[in-house]
C-alpha positions in Angstrom: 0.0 0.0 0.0 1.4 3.7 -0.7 2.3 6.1 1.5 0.8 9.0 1.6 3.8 11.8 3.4 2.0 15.2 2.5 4.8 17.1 4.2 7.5 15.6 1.6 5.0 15.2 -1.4 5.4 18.1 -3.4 6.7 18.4 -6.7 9.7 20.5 -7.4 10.3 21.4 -10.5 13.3 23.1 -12.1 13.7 27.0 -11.7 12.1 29.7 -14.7 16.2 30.6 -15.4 17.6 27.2 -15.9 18.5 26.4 -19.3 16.8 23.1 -21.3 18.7 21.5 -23.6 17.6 18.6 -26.0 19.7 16.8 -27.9 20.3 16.4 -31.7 23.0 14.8 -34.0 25.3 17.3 -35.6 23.6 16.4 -39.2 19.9 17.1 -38.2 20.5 21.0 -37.3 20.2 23.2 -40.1 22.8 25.8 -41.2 23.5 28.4 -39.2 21.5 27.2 -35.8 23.4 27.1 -32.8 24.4 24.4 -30.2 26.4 23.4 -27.5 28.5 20.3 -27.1 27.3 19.7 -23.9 23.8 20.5 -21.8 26.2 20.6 -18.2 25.8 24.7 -17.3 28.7 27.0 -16.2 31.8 27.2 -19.3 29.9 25.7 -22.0 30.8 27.4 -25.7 27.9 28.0 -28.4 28.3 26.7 -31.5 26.6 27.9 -34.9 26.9 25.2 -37.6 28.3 26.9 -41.2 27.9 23.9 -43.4 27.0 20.4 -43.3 30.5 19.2 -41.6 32.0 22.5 -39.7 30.8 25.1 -37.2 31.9 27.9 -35.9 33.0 28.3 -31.9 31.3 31.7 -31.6 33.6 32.7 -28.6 37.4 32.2 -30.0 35.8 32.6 -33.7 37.3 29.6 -34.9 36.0 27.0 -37.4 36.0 22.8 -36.5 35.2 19.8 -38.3 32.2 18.1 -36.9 31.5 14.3 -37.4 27.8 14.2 -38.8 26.9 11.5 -35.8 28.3 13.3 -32.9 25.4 14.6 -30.6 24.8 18.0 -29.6 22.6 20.3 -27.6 20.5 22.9 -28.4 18.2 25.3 -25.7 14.6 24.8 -26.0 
């Protein structure tokens, strides 16, 4: 039988100015959208995807080779 604990039943949920992230493969974003390699807060780099294998780090404006399979993250 459950337990019904009114004093610790309450639902919580996650604060109005935390960020969602949902995640993609690199070769569904379109060109142009940005992304993050990772949905863990605090020095995480956006992204914004040039073409269908490179992006460019938007902070040291720098352009990478992306694998089309690797996953990234993008803010909902």
């Amino acid at each position: 039988m459950p337990i019904n604990d009114q004093a610790n039943d309450r639902y919580n949920p996650p604060g109005n100015l935390s960020d969602d992230f949902e995640e993609f493969k690199f070769s569904e974003l379109e060109v142009d959208e940005l992304f993050w390699q990772t949905n863990q807060p605090g020095d995480n780099i956006p992204w914004r995807k040039v073409n269908q294998t490179q992006a460019l780090n938007i902070k040291a404006q720098t352009t990478h080779n992306f694998n089309t399979s690797t996953i990234v993250w993008q803010k909902t």
